[in-house]
SERO-4910 file (N, C-alpha, C, O; in steps of 0.05 Angstrom, whole numbers):
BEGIN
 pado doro    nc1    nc2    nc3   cac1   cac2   cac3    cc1    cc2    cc3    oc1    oc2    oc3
  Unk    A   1350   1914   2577   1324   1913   2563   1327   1927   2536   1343   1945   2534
  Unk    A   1312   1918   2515   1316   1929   2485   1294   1941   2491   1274   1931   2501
  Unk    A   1299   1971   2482   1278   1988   2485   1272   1988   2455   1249   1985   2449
  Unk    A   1287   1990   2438   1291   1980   2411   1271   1955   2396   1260   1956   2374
  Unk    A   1271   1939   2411   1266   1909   2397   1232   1919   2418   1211   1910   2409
  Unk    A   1231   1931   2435   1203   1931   2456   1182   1944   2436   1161   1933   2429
  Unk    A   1194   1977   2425   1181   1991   2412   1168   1974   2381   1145   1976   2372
  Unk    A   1188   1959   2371   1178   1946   2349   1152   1928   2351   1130   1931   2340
  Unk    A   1163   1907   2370   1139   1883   2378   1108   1904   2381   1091   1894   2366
  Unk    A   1096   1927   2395   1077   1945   2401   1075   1957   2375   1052   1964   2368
  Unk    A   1103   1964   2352   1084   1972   2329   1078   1952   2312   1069   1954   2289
  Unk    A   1084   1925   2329   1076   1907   2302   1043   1898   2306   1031   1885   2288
  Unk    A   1028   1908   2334   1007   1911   2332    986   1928   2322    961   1928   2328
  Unk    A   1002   1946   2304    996   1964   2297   1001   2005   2296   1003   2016   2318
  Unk    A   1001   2018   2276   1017   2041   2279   1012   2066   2310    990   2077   2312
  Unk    A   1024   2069   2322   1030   2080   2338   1038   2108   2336   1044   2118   2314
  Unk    A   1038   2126   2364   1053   2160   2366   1077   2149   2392   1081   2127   2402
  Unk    A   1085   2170   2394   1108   2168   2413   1102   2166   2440   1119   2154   2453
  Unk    A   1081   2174   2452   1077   2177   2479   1063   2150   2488   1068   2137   2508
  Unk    A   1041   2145   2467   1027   2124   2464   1048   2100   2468   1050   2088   2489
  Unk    A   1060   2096   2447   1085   2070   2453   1105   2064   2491   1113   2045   2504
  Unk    A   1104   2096   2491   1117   2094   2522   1096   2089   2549   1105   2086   2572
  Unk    A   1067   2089   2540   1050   2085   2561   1049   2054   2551   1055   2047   2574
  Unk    A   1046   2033   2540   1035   2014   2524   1068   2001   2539   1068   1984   2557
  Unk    A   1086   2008   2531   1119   1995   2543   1114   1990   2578   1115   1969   2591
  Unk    A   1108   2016   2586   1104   2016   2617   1080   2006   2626   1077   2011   2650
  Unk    A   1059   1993   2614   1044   1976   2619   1049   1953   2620   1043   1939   2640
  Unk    A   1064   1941   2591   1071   1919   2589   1098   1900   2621   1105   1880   2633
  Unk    A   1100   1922   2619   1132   1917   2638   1120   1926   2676   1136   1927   2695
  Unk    A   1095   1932   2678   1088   1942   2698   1109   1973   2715   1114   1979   2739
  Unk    A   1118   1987   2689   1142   2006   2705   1160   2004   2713   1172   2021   2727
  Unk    A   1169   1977   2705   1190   1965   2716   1217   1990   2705   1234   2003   2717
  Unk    A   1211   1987   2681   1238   2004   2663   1224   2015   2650   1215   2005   2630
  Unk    A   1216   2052   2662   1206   2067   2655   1224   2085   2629   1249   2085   2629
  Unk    A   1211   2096   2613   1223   2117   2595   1203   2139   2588   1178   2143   2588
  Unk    A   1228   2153   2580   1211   2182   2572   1209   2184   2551   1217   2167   2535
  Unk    A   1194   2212   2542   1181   2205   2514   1206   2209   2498   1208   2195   2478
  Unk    A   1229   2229   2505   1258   2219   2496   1274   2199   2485   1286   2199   2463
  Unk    A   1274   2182   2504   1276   2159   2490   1259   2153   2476   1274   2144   2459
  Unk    A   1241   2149   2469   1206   2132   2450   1234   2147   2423   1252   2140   2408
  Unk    A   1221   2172   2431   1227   2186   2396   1255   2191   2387   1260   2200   2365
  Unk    A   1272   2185   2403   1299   2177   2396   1305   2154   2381   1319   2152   2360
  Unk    A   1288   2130   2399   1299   2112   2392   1281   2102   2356   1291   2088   2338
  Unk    A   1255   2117   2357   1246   2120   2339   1257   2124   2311   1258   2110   2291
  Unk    A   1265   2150   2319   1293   2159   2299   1308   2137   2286   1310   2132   2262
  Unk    A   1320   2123   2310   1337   2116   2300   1331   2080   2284   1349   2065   2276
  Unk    A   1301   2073   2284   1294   2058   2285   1284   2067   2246   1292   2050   2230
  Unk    A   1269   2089   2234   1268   2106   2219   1292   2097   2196   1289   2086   2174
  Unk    A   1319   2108   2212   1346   2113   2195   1351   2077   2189   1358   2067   2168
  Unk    A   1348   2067   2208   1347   2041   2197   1332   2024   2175   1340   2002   2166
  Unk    A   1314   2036   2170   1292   2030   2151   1263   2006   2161   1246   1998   2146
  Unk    A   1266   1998   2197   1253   1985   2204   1229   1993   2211   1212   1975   2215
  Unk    A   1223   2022   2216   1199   2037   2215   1196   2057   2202   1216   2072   2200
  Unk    A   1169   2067   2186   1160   2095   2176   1141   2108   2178   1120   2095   2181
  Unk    A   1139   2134   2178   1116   2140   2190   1089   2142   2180   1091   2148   2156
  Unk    A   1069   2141   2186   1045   2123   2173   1023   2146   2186   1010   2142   2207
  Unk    A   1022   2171   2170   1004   2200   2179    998   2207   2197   1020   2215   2206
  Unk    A    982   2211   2214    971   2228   2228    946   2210   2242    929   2196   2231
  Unk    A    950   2214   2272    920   2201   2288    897   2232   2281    903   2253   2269
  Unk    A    873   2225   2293    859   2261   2289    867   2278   2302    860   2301   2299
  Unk    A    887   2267   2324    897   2287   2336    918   2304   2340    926   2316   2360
  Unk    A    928   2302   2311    959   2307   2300    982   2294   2309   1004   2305   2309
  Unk    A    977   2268   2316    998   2261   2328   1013   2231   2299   1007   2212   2285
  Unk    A   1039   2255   2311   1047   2233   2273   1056   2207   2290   1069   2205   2311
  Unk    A   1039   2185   2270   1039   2156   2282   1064   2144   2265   1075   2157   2247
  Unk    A   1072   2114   2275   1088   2097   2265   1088   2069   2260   1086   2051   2276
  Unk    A   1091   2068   2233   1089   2036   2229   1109   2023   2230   1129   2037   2228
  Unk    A   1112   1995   2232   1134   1979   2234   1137   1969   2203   1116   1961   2192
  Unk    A   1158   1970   2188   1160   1956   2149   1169   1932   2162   1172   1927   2186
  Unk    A   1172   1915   2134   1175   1887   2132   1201   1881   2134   1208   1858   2128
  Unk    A   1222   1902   2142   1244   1895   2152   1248   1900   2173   1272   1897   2179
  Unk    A   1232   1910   2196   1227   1912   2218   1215   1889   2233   1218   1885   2257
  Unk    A   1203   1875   2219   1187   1849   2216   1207   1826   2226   1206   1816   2249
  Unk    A   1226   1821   2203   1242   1809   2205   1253   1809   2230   1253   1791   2247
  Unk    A   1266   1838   2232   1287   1834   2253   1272   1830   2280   1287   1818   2296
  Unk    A   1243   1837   2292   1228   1833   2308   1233   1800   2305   1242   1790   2326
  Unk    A   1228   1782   2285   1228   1755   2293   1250   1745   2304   1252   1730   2322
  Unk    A   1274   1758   2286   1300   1750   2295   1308   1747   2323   1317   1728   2336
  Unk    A   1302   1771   2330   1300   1776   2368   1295   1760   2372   1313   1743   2375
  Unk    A   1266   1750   2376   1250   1738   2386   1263   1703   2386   1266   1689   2406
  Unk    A   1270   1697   2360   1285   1672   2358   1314   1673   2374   1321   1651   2383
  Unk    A   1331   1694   2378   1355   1699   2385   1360   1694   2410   1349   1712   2423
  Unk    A   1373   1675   2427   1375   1669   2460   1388   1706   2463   1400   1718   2444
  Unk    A   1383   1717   2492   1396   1735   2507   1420   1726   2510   1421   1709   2528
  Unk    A   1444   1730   2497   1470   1738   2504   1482   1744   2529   1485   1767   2539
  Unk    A   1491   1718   2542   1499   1728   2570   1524   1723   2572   1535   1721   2594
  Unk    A   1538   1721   2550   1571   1721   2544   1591   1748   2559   1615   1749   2562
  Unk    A   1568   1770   2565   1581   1792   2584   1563   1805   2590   1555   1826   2579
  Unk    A   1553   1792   2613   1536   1797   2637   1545   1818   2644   1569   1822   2645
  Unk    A   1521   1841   2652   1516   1862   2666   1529   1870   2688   1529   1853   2707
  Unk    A   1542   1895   2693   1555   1901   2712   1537   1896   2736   1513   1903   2735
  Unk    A   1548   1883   2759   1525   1880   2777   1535   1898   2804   1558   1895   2811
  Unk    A   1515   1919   2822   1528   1937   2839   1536   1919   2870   1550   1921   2890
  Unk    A   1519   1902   2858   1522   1888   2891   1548   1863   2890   1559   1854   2910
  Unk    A   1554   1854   2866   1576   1844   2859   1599   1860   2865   1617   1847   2877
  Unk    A   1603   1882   2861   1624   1902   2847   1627   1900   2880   1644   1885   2891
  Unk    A   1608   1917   2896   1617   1917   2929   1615   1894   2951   1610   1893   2975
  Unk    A   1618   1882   2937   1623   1846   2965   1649   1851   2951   1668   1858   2964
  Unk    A   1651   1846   2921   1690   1838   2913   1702   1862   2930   1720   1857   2946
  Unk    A   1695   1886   2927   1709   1912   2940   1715   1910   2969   1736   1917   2980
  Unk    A   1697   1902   2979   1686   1900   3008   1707   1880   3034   1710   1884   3058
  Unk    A   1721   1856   3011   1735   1840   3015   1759   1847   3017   1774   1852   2998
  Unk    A   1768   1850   3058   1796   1858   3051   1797   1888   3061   1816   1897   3074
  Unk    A   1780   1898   3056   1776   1929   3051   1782   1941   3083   1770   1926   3099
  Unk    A   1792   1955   3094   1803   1968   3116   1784   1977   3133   1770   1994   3120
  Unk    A   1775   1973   3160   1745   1981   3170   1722   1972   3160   1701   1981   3169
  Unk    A   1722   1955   3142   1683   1949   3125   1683   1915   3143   1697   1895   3141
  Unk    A   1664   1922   3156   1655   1894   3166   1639   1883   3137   1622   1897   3125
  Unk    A   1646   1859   3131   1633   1855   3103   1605   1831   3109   1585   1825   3096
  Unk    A   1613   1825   3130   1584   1812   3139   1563   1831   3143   1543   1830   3128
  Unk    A   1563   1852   3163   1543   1873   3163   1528   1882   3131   1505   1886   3124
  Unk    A   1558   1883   3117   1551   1890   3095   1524   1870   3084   1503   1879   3075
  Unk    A   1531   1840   3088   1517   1824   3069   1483   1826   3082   1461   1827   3069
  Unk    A   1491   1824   3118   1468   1824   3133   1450   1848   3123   1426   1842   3127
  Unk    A   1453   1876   3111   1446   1899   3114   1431   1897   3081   1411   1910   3077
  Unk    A   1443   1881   3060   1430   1876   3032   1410   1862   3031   1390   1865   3017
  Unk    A   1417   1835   3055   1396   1814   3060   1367   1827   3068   1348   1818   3056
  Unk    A   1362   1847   3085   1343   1856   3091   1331   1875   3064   1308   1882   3060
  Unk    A   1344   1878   3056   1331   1893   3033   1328   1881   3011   1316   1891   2992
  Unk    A   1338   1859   3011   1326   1833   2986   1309   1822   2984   1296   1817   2964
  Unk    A   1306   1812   3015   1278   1804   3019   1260   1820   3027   1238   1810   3028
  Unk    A   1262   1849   3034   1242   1864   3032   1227   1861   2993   1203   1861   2987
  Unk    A   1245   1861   2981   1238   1872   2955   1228   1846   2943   1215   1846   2922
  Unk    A   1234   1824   2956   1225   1805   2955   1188   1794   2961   1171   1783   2947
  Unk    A   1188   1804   2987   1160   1803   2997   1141   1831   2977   1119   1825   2966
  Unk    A   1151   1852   2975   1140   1872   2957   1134   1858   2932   1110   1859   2927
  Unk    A   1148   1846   2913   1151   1832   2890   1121   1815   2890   1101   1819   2875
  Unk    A   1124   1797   2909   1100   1778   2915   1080   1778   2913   1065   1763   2901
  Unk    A   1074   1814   2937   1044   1827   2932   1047   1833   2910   1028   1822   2899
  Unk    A   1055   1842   2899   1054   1843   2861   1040   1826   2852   1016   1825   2845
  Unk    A   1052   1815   2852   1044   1785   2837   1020   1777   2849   1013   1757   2837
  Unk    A   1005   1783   2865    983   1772   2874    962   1794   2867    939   1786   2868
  Unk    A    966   1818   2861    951   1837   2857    949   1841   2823    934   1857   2812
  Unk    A    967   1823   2810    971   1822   2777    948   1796   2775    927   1800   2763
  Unk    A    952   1772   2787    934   1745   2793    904   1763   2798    889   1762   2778
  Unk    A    896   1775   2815    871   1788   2814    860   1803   2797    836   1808   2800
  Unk    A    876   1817   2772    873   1832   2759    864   1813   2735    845   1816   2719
  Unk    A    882   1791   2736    871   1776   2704    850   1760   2711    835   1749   2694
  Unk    A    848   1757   2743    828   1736   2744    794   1754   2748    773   1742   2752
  Unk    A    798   1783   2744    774   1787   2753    770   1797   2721    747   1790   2717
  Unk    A    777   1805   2704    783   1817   2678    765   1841   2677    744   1844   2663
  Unk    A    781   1866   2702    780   1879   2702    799   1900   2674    790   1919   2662
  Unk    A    815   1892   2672    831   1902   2662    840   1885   2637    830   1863   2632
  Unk    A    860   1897   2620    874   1877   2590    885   1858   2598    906   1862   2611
  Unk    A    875   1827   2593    897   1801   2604    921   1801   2589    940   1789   2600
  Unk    A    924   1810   2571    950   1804   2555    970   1825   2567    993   1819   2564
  Unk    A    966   1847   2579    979   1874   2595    994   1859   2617   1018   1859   2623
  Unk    A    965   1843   2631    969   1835   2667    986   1816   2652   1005   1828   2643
  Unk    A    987   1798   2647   1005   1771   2643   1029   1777   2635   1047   1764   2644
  Unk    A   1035   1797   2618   1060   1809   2617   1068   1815   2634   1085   1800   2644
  Unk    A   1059   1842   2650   1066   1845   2685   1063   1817   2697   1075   1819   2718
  Unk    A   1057   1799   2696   1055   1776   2718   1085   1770   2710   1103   1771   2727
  Unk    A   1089   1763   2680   1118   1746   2679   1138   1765   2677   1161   1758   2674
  Unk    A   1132   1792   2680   1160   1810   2690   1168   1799   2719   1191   1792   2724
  Unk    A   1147   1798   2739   1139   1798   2762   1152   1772   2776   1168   1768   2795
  Unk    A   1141   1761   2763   1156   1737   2780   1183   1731   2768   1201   1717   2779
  Unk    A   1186   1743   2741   1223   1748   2741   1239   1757   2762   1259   1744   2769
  Unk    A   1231   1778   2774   1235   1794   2794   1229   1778   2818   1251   1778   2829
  Unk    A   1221   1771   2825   1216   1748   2845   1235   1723   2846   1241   1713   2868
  Unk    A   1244   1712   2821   1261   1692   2820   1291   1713   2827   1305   1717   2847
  Unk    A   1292   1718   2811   1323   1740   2817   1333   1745   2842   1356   1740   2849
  Unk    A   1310   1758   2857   1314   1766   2888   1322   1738   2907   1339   1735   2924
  Unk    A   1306   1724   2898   1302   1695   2911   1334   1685   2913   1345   1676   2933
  Unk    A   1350   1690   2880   1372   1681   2879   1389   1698   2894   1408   1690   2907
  Unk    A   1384   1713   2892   1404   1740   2908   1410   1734   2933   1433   1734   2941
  Unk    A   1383   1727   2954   1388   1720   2979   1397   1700   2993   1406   1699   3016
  Unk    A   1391   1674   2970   1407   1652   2973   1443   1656   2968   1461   1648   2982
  Unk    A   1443   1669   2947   1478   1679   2944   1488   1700   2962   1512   1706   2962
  Unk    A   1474   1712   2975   1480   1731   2999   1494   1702   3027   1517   1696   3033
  Unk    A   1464   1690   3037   1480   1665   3050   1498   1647   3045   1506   1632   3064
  Unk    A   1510   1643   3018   1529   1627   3013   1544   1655   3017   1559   1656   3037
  Unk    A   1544   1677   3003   1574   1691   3008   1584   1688   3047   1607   1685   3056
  Unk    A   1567   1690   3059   1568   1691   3090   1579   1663   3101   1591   1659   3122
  Unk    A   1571   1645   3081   1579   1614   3088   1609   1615   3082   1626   1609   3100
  Unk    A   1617   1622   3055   1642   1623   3060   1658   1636   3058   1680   1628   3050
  Unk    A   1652   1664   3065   1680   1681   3092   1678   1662   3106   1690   1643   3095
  Unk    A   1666   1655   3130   1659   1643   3149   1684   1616   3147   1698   1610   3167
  Unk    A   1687   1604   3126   1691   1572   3121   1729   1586   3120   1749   1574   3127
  Unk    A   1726   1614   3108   1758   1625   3092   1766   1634   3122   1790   1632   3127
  Unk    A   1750   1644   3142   1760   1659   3161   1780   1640   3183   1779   1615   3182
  Unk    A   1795   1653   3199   1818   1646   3208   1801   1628   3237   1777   1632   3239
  Unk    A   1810   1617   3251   1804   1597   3275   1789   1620   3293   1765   1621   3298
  Unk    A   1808   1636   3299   1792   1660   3320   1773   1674   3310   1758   1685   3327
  Unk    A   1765   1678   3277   1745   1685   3274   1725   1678   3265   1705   1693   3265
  Unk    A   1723   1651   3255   1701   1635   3255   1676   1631   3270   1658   1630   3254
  Unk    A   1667   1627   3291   1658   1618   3300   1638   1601   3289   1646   1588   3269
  Unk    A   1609   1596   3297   1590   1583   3291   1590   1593   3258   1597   1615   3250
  Unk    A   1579   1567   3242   1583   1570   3211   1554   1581   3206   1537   1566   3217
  Unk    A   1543   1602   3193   1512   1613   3196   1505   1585   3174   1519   1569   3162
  Unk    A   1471   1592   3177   1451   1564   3158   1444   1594   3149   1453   1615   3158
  Unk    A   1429   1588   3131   1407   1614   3113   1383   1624   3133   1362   1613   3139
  Unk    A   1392   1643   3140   1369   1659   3156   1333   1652   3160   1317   1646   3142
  Unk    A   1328   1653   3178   1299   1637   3180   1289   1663   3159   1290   1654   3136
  Unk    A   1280   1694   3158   1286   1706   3137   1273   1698   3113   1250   1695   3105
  Unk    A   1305   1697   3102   1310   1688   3077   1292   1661   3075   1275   1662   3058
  Unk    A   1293   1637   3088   1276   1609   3084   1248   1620   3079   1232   1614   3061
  Unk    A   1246   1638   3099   1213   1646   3101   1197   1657   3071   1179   1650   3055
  Unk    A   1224   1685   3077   1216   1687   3047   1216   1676   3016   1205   1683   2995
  Unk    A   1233   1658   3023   1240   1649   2989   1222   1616   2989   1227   1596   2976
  Unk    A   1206   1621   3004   1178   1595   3013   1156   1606   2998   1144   1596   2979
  Unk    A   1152   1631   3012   1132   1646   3000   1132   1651   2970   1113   1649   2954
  Unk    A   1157   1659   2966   1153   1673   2934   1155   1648   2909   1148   1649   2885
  Unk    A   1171   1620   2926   1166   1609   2906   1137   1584   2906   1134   1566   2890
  Unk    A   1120   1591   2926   1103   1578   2919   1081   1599   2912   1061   1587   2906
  Unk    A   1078   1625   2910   1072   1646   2897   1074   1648   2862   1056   1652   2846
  Unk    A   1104   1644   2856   1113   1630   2829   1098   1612   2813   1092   1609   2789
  Unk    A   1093   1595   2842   1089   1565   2823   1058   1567   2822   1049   1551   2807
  Unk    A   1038   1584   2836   1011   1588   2841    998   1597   2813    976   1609   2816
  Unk    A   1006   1594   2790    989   1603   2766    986   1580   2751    962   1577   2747
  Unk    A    998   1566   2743    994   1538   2732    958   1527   2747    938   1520   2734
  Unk    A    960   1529   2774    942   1511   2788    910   1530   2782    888   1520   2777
  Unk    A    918   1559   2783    890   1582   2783    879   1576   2755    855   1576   2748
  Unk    A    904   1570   2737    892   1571   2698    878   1554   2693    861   1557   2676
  Unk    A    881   1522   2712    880   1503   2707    847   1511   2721    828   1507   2707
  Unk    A    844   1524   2749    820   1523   2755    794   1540   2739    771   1532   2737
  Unk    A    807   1565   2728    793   1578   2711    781   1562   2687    759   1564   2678
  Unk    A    800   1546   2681    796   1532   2646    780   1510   2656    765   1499   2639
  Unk    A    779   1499   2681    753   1480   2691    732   1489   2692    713   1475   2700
***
């Protein structure tokens, strides 16, 4: 996540303080990727030395605010136009220990996969109620729609991800299974009722906002 490119887009709505920008981030993102005011005014800094923000006086409450300049501007669009770079994808932990896992002396690596699976789709079904409690939030406008909808499409990022995770958890199980030797094969697993169950739910959860907008705007 650009905490960098995040802080800009929030001052391009206008001048900001430090604490302010990190409550306004963790709204937008529902807490997903929390920061401290450490980071805000670090990255501030260094946002400053760049010449893409300056500081723009005082709220009444002494709190020195920040504006975004017109070269901050720019590079905010640039982002924004710029695809995410996935030419060197993120260290992934659950990657790192299936490759480790393989092979490995004593690690049953199925337990292993069975033991992530439950916790994928736990985080999976958690994800969901999210998402359904973000859907009530914009639909009652209790709260800022432009906040919730941001949390909605963090949300069901997070929901797709998991979704993929547990589907690639059952293929990793499919094939040890297919690599394993005659005596240890046995029955070839299908994708866990589980996993079906859950990745039913979340993606017709997913797909449930198109149909509510459409009913609202009727």
């Amino acid at each position: 996540m650009s905490i960098r490119h995040g802080l800009l887009a929030l001052l391009e709505r206008g001048p900001r303080y430090g604490s302010q920008l990190r409550t306004e981030f963790e709204s937008r993102t529902g807490s997903t990727w929390p920061l401290n005011v450490g980071q805000v005014y670090t990255t501030l800094a260094r946002l400053e030395r760049d010449g893409l923000v300056a500081p723009d006086g005082e709220d009444p409450a002494g709190h020195t605010l920040y504006a975004i300049t017109d070269p901050g501007r720019a590079e905010l669009r640039q982002w924004y136009e710029r695809p995410v770079d996935r030419t060197n994808p993120p260290r992934d932990e659950l990657s790192i220990k299936l490759a480790m896992a393989v092979g490995a002396p004593g690690v049953d690596i199925r337990a292993v996969i069975q033991s992530q699976r439950h916790a994928t789709i736990k985080a999976m079904q958690d994800y969901t109620r999210l998402k359904a409690q973000a859907l009530a939030e914009i639909e009652s406008g209790r709260s800022g729609e432009r906040d919730d909808l941001a949390w909605l499409l963090v949300v069901e990022q997070l929901i797709f991800q998991t979704e993929a995770e547990a589907r690639w958890l059952d293929h990793c199980e499919s094939r040890l299974v297919r690599l394993a030797g005659p005596a240890d094969r046995g029955a070839e697993p299908t994708p866990s009722q589980a996993t079906t169950t859950a990745t039913a739910t979340a993606s017709a959860a997913a797909t449930d906002l198109p149909r509510r907008a459409r009913t609202r705007r009727g």
